[in-house]
N, CA, C and O atoms as a Maestro MAE file, in Angstrom:
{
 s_m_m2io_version
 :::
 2.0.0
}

f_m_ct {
 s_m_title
 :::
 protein
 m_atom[336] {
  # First column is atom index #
  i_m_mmod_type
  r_m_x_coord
  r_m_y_coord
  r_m_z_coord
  i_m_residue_number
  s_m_chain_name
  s_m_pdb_residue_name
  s_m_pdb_atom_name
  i_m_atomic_number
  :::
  1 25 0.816 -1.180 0.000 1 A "UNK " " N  " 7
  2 3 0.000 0.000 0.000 1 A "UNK " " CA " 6
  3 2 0.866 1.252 0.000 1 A "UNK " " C  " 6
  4 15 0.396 2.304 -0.433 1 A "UNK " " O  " 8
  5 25 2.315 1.174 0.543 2 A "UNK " " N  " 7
  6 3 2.823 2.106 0.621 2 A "UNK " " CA " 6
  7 2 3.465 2.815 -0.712 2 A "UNK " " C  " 6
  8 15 3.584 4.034 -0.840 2 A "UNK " " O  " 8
  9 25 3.948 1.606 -1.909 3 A "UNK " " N  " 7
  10 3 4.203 2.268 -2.980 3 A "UNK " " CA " 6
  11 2 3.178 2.612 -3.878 3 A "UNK " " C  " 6
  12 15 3.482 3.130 -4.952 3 A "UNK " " O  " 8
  13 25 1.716 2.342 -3.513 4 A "UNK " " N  " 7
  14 3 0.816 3.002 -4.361 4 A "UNK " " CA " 6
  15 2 0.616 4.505 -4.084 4 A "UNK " " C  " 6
  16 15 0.321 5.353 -4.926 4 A "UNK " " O  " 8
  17 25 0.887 4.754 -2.374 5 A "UNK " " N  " 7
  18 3 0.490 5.984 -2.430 5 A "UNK " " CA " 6
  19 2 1.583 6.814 -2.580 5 A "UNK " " C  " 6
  20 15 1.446 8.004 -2.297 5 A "UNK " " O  " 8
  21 25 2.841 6.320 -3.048 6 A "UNK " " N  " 7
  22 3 4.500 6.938 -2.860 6 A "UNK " " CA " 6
  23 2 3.952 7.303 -4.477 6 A "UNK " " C  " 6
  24 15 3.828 8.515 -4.653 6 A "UNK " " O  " 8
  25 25 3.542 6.277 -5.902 7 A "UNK " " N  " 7
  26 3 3.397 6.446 -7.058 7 A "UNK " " CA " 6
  27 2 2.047 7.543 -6.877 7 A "UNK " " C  " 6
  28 15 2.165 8.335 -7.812 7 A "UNK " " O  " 8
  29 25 1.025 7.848 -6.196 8 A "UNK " " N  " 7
  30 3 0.090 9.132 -6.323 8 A "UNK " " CA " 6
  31 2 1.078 9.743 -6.000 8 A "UNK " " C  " 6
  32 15 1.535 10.363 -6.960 8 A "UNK " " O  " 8
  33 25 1.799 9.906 -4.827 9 A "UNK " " N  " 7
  34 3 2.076 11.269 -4.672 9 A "UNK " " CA " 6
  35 2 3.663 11.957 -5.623 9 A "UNK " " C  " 6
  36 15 4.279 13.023 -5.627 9 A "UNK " " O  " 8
  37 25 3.773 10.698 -6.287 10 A "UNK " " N  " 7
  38 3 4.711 11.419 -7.365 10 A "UNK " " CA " 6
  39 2 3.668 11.835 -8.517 10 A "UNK " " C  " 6
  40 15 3.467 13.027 -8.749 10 A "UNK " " O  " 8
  41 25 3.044 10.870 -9.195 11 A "UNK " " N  " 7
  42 3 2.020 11.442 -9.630 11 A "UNK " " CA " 6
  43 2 1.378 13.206 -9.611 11 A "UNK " " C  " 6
  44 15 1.104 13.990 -10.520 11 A "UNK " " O  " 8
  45 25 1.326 13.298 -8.161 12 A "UNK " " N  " 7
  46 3 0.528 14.386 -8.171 12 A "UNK " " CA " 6
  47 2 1.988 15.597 -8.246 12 A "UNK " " C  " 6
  48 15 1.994 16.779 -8.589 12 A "UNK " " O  " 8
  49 25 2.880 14.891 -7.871 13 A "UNK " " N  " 7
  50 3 3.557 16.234 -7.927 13 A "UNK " " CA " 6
  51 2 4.270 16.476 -9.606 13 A "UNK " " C  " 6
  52 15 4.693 17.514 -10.115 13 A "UNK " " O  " 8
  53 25 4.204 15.308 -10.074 14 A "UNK " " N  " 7
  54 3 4.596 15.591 -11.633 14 A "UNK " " CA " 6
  55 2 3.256 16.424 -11.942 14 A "UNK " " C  " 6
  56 15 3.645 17.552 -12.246 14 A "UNK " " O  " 8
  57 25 2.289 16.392 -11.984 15 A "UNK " " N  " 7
  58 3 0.822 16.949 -12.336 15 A "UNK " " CA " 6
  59 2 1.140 18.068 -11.755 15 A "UNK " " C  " 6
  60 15 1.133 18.872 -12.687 15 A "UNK " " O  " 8
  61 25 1.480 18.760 -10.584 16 A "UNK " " N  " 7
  62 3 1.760 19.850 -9.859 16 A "UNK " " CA " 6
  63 2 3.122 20.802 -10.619 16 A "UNK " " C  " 6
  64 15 3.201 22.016 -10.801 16 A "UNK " " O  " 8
  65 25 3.811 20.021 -10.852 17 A "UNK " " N  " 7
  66 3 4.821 20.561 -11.244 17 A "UNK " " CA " 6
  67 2 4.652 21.233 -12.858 17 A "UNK " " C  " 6
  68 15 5.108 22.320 -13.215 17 A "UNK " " O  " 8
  69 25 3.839 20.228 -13.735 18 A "UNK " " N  " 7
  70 3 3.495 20.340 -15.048 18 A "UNK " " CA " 6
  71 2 2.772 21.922 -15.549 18 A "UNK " " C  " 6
  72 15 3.029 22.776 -16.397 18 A "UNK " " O  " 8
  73 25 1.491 21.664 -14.217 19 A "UNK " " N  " 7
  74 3 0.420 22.981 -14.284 19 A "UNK " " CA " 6
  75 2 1.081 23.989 -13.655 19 A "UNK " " C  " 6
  76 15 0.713 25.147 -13.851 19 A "UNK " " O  " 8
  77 25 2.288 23.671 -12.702 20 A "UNK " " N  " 7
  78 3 3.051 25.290 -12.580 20 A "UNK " " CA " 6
  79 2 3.970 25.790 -13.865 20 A "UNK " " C  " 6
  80 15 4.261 26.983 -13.957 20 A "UNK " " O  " 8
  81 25 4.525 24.591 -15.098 21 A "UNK " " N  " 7
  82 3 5.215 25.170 -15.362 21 A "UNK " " CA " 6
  83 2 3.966 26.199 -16.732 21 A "UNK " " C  " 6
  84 15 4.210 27.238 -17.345 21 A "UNK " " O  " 8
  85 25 2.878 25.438 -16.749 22 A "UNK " " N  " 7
  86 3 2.093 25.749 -17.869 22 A "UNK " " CA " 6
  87 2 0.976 26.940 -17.546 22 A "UNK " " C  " 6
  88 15 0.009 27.170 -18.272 22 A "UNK " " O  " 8
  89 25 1.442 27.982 -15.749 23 A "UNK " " N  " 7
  90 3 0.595 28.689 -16.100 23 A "UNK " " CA " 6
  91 2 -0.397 28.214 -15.020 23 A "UNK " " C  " 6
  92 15 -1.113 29.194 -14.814 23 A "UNK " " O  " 8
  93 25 -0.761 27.293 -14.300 24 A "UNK " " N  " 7
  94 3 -2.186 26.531 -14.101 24 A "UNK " " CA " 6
  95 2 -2.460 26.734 -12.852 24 A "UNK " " C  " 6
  96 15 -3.536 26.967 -12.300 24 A "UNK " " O  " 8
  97 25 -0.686 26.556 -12.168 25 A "UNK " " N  " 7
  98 3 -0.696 26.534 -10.604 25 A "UNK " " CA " 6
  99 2 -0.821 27.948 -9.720 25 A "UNK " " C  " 6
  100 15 0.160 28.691 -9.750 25 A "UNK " " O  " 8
  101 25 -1.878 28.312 -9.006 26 A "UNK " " N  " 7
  102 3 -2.054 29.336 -8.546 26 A "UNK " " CA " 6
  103 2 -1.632 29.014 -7.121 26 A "UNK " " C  " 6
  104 15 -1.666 28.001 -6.422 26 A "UNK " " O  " 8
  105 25 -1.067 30.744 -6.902 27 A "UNK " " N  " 7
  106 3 -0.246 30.815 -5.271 27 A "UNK " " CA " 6
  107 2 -1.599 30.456 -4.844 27 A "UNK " " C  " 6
  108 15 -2.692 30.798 -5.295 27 A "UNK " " O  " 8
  109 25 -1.090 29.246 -3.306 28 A "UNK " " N  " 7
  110 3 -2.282 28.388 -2.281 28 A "UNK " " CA " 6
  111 2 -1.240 28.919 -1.064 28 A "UNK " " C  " 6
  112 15 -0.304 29.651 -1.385 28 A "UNK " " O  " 8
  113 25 -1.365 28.666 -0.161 29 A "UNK " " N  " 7
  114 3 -1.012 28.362 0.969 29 A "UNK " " CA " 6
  115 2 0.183 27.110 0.845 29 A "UNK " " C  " 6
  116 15 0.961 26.826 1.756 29 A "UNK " " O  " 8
  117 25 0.138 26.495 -0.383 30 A "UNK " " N  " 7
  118 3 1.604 25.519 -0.212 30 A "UNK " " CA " 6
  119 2 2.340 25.626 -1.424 30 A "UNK " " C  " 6
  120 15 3.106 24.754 -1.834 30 A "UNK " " O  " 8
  121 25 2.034 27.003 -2.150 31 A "UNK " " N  " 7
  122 3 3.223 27.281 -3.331 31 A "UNK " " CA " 6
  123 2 3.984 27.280 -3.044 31 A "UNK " " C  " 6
  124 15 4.816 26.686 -3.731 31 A "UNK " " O  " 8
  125 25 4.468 27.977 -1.682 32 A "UNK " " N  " 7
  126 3 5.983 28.520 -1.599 32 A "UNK " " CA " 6
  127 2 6.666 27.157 -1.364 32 A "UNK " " C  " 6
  128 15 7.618 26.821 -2.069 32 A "UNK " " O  " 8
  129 25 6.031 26.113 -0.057 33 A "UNK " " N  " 7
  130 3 6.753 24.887 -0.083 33 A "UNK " " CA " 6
  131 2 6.546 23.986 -0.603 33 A "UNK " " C  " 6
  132 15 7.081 22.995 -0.106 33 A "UNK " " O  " 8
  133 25 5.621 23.733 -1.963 34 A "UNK " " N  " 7
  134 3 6.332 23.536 -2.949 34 A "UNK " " CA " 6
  135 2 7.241 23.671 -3.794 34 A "UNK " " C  " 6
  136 15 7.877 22.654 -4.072 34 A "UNK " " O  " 8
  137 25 7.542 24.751 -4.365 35 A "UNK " " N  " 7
  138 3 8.874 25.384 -4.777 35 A "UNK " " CA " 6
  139 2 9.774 24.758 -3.981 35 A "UNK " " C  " 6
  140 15 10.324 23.768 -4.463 35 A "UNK " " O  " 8
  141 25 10.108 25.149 -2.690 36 A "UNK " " N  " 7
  142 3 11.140 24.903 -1.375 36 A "UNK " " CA " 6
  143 2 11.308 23.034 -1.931 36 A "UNK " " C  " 6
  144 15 12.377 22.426 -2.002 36 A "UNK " " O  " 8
  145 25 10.592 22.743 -2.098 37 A "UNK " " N  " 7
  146 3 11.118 21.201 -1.681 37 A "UNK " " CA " 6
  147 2 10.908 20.638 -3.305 37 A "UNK " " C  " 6
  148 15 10.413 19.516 -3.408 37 A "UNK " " O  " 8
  149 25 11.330 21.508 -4.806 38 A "UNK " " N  " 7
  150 3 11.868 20.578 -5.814 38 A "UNK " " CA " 6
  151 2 13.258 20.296 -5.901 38 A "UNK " " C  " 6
  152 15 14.223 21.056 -5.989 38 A "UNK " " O  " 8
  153 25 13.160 18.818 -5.849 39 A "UNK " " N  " 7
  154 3 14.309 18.192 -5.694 39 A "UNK " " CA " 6
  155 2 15.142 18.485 -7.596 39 A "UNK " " C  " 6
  156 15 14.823 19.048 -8.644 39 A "UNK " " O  " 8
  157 25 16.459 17.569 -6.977 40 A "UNK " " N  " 7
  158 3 17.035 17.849 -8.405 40 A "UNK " " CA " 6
  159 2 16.155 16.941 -10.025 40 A "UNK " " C  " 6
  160 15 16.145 17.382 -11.175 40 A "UNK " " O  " 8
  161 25 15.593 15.765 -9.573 41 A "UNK " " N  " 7
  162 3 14.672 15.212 -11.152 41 A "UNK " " CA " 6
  163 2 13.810 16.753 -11.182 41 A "UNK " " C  " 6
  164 15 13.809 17.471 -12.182 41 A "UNK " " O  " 8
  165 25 13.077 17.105 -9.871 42 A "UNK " " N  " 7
  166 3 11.962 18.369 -10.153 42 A "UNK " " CA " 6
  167 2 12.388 19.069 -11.399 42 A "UNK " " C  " 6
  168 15 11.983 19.221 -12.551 42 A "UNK " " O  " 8
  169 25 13.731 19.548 -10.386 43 A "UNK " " N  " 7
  170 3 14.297 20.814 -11.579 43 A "UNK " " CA " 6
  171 2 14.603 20.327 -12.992 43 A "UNK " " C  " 6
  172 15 14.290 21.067 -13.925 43 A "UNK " " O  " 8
  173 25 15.237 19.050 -13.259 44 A "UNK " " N  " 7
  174 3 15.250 18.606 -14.555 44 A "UNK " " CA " 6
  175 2 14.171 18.625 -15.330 44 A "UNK " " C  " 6
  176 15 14.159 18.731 -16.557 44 A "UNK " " O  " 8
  177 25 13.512 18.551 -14.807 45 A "UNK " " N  " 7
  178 3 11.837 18.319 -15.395 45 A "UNK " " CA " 6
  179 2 11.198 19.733 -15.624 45 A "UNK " " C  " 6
  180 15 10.324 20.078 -16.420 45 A "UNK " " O  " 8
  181 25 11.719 20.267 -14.923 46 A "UNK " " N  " 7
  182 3 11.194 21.854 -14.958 46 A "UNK " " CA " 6
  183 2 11.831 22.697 -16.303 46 A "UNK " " C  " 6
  184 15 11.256 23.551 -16.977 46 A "UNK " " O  " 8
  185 25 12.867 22.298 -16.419 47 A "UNK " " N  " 7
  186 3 14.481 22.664 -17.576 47 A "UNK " " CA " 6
  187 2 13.658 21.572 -18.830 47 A "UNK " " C  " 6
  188 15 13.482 22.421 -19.703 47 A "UNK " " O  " 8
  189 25 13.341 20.861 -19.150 48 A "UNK " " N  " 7
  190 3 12.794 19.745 -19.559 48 A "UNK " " CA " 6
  191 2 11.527 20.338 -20.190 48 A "UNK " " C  " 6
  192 15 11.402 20.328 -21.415 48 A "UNK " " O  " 8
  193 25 10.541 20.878 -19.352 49 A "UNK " " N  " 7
  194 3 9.228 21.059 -20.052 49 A "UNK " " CA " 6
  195 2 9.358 22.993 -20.478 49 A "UNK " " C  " 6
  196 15 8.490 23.535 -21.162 49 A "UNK " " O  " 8
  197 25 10.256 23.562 -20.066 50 A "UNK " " N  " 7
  198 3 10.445 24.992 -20.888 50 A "UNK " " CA " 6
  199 2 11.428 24.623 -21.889 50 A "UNK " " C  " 6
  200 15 11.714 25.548 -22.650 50 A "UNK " " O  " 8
  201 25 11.908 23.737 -22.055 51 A "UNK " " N  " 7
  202 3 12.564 23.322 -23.367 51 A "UNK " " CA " 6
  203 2 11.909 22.770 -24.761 51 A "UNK " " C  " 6
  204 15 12.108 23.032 -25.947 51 A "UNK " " O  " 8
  205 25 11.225 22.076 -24.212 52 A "UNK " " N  " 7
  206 3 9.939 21.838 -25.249 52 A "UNK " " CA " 6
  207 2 8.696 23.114 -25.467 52 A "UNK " " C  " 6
  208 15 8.098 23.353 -26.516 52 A "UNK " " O  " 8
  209 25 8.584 23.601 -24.549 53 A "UNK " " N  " 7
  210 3 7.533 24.813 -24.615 53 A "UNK " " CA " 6
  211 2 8.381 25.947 -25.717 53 A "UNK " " C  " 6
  212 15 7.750 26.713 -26.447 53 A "UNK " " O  " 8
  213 25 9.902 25.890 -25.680 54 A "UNK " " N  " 7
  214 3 10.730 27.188 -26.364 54 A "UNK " " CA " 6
  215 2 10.145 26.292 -27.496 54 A "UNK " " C  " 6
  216 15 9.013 26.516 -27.927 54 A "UNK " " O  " 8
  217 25 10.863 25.347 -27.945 55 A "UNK " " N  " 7
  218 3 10.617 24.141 -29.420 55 A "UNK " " CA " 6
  219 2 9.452 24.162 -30.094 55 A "UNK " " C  " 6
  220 15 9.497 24.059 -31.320 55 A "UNK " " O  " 8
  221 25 8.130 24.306 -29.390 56 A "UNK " " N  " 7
  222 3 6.733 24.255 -29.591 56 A "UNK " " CA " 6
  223 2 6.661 25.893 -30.104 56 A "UNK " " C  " 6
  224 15 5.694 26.221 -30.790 56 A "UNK " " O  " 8
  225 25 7.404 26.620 -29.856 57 A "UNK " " N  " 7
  226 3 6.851 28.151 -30.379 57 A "UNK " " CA " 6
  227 2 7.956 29.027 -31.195 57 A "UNK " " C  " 6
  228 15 8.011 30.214 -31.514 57 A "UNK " " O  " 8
  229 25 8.942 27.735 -31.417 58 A "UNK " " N  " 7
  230 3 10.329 28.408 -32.554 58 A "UNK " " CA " 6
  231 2 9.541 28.573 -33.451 58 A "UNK " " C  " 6
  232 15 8.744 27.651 -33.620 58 A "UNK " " O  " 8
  233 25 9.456 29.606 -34.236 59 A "UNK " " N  " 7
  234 3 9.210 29.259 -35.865 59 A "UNK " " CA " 6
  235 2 10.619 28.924 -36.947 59 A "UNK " " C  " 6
  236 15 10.758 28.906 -38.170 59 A "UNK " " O  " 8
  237 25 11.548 28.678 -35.750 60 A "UNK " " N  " 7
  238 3 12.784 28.175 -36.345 60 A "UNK " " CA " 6
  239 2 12.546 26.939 -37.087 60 A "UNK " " C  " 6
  240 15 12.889 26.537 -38.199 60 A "UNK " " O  " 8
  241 25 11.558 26.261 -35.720 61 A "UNK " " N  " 7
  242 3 11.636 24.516 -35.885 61 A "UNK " " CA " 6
  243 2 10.135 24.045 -36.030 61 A "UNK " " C  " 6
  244 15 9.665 22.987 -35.608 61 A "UNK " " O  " 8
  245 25 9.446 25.101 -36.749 62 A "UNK " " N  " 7
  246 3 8.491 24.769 -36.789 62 A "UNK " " CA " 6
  247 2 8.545 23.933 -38.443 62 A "UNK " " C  " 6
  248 15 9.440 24.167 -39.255 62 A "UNK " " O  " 8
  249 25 7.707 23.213 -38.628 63 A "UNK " " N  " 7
  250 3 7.962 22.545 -40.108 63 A "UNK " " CA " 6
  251 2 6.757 23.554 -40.904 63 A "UNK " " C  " 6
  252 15 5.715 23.972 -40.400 63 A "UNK " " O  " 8
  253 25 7.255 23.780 -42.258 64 A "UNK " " N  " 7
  254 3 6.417 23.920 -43.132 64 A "UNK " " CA " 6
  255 2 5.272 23.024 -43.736 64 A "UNK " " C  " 6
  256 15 5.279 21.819 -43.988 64 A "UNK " " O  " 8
  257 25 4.393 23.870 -43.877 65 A "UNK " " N  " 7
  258 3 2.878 22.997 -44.186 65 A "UNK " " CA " 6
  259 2 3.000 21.887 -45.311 65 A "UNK " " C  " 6
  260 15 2.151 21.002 -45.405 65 A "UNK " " O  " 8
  261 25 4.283 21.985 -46.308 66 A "UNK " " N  " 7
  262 3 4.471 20.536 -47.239 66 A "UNK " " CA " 6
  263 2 5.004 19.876 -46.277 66 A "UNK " " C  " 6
  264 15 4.708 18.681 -46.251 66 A "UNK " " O  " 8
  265 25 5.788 20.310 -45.366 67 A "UNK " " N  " 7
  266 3 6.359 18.664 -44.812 67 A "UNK " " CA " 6
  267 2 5.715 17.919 -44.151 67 A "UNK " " C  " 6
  268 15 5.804 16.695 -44.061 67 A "UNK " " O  " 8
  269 25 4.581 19.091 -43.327 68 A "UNK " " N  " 7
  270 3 3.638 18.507 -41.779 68 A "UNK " " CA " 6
  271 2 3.017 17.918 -43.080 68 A "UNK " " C  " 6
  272 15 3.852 17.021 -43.197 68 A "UNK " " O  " 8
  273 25 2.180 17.729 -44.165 69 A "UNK " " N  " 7
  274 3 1.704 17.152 -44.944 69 A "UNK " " CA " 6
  275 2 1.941 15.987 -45.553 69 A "UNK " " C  " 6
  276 15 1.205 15.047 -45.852 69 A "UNK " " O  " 8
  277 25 3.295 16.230 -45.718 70 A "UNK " " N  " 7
  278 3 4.218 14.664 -46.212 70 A "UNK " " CA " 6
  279 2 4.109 13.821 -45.142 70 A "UNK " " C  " 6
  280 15 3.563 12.718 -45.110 70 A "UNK " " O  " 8
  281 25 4.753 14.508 -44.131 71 A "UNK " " N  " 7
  282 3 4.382 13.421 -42.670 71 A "UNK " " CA " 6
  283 2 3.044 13.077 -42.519 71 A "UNK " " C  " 6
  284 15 2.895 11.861 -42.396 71 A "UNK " " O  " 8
  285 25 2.373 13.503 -42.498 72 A "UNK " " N  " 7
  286 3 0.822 13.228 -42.080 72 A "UNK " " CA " 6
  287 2 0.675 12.058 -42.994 72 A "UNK " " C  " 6
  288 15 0.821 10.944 -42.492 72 A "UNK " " O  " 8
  289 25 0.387 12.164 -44.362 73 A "UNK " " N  " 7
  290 3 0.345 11.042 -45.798 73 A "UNK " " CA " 6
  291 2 1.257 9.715 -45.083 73 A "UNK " " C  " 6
  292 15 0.631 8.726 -44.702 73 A "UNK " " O  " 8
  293 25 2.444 9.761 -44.965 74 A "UNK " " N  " 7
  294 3 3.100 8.921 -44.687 74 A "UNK " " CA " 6
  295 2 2.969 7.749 -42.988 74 A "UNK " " C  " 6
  296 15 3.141 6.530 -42.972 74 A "UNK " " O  " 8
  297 25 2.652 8.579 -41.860 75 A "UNK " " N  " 7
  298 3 2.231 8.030 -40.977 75 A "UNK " " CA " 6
  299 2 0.581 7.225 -41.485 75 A "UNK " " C  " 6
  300 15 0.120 6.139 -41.133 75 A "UNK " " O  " 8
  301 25 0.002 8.294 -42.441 76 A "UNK " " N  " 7
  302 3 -1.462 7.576 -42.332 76 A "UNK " " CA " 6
  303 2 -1.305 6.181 -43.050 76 A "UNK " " C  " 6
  304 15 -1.693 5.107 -42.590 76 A "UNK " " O  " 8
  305 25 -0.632 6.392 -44.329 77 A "UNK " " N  " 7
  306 3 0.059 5.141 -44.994 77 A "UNK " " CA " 6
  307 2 0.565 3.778 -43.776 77 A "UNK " " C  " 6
  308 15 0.267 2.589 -43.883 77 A "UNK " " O  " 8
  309 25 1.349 4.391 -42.719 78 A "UNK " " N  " 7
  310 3 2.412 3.282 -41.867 78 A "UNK " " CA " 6
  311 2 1.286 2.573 -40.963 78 A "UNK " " C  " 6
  312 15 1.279 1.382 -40.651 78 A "UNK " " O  " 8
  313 25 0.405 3.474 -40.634 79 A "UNK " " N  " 7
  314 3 -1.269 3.079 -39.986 79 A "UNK " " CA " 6
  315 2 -1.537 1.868 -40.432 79 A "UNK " " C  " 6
  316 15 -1.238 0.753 -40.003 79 A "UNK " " O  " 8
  317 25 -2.409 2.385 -41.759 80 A "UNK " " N  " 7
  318 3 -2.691 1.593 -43.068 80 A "UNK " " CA " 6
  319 2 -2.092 0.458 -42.844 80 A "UNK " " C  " 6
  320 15 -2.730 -0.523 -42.463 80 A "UNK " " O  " 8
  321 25 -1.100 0.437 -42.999 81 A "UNK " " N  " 7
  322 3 -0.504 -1.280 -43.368 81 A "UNK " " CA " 6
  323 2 -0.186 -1.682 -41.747 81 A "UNK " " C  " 6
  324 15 0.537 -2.663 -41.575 81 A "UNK " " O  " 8
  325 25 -0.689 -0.975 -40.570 82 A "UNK " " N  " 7
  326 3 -0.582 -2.183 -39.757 82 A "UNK " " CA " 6
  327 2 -1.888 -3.318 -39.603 82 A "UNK " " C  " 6
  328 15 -3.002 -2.916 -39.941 82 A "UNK " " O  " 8
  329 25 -1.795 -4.215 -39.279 83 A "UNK " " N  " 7
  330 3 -2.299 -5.331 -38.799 83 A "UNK " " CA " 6
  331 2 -3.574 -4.870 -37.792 83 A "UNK " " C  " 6
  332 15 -3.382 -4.243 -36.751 83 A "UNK " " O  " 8
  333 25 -4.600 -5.189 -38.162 84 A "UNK " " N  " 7
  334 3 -5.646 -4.614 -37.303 84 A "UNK " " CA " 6
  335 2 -6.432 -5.923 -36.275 84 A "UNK " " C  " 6
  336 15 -7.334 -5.632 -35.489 84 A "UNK " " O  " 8
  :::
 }
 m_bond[335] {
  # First column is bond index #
  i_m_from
  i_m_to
  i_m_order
  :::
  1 1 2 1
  2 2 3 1
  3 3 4 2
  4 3 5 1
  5 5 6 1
  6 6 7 1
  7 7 8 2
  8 7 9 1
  9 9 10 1
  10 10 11 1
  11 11 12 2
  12 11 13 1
  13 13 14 1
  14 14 15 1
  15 15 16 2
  16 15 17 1
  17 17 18 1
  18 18 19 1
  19 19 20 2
  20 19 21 1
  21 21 22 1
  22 22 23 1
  23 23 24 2
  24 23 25 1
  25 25 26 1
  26 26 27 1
  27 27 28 2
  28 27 29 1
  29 29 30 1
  30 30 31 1
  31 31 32 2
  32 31 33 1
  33 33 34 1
  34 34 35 1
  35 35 36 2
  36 35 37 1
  37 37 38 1
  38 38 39 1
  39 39 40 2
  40 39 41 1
  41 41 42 1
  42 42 43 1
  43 43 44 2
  44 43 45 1
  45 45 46 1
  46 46 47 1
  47 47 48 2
  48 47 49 1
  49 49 50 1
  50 50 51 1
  51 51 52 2
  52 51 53 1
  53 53 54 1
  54 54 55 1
  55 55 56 2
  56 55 57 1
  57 57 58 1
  58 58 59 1
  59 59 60 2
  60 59 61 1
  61 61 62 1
  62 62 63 1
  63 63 64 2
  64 63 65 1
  65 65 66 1
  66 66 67 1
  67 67 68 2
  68 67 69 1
  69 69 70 1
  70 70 71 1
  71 71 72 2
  72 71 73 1
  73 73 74 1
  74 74 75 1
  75 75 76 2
  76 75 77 1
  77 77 78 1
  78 78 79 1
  79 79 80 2
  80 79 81 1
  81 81 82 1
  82 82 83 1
  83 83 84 2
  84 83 85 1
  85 85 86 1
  86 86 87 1
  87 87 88 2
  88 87 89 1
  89 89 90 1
  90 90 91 1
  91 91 92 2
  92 91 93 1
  93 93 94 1
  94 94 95 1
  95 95 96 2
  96 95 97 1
  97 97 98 1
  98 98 99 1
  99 99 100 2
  100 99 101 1
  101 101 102 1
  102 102 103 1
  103 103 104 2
  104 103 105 1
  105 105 106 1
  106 106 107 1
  107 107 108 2
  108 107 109 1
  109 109 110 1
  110 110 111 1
  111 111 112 2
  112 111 113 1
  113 113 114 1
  114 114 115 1
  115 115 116 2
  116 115 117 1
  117 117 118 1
  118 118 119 1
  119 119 120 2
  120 119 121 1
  121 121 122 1
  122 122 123 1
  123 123 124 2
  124 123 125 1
  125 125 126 1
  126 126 127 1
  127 127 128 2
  128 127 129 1
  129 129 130 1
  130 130 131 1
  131 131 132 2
  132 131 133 1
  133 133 134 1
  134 134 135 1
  135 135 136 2
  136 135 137 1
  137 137 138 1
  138 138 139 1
  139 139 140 2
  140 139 141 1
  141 141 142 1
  142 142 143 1
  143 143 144 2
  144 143 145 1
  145 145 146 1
  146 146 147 1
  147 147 148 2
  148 147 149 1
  149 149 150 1
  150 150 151 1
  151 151 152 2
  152 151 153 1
  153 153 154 1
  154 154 155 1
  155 155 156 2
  156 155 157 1
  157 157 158 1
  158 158 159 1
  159 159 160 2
  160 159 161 1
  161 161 162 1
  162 162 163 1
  163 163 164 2
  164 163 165 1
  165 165 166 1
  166 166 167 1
  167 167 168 2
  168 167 169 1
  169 169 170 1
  170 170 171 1
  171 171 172 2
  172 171 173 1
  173 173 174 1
  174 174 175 1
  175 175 176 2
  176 175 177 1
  177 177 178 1
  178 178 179 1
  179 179 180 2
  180 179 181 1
  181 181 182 1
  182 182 183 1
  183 183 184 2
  184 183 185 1
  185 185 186 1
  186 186 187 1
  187 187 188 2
  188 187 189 1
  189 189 190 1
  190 190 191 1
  191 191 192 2
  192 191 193 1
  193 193 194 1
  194 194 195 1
  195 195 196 2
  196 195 197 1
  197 197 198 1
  198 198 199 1
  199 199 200 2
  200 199 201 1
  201 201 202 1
  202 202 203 1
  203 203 204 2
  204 203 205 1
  205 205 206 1
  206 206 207 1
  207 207 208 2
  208 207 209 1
  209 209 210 1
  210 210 211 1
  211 211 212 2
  212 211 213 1
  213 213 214 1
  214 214 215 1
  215 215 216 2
  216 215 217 1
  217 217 218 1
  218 218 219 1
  219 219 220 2
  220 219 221 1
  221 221 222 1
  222 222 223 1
  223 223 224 2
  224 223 225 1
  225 225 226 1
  226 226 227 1
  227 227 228 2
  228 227 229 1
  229 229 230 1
  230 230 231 1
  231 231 232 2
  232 231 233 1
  233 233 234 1
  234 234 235 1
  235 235 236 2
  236 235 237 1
  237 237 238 1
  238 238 239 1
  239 239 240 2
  240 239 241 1
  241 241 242 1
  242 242 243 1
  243 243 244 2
  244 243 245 1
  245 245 246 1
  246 246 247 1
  247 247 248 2
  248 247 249 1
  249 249 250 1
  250 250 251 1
  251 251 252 2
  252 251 253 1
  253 253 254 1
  254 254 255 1
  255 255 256 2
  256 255 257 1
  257 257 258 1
  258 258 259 1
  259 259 260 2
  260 259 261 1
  261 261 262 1
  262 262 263 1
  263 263 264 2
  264 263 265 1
  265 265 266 1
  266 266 267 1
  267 267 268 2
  268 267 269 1
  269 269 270 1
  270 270 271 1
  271 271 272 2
  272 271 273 1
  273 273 274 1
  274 274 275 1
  275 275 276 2
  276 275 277 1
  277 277 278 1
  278 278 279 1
  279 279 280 2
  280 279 281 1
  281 281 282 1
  282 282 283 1
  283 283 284 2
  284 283 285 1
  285 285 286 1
  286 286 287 1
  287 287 288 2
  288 287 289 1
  289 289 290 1
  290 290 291 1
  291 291 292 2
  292 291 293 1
  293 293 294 1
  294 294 295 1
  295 295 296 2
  296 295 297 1
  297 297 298 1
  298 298 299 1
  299 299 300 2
  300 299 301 1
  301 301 302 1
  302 302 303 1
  303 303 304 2
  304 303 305 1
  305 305 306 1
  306 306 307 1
  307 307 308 2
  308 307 309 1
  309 309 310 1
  310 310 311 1
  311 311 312 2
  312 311 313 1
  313 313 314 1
  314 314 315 1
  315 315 316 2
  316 315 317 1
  317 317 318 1
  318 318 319 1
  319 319 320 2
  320 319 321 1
  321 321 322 1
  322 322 323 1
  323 323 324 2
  324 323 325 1
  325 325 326 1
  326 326 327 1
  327 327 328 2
  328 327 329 1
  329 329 330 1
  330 330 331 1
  331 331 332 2
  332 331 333 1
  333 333 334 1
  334 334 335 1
  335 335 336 2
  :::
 }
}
């Protein structure tokens, strides 16, 4: 019983951690010690999901509408021929 509730409460703090980095998490009465107690995976994870958030809004790395298109055709194709 004890590692189910050890897996919620990582759970909840990946979920906690996610909606602070996205905006979601509003100051409560346990923002601050939250903050206070992310460990070092926290912070990786924190470095981790504003890294993908920069990636998601490059228009460096954003693909052009023929390629997202080629890809799209081609995954629907790889679909297609799996085994249903």
């Amino acid at each position: 019983m004890g590692s189910v509730n050890t897996q919620s409460q990582a759970c909840s703090r990946g979920e906690r951690l996610s909606a602070l980095v996205d905006g979601e998490m509003f100051d409560g009465p346990d923002h601050g010690q939250f903050l206070a107690e992310l460990d070092r995976a926290d912070r990786a994870a924190w470095a981790h999901y504003h890294l993908i958030g920069d990636a998601l809004r490059s228009d460096e790395l954003a693909l052009s509408p023929a390629l997202s298109a080629t890809f799209t055709a081609r995954m629907s194709a790889a679909l297609e021929a799996e085994p249903h």
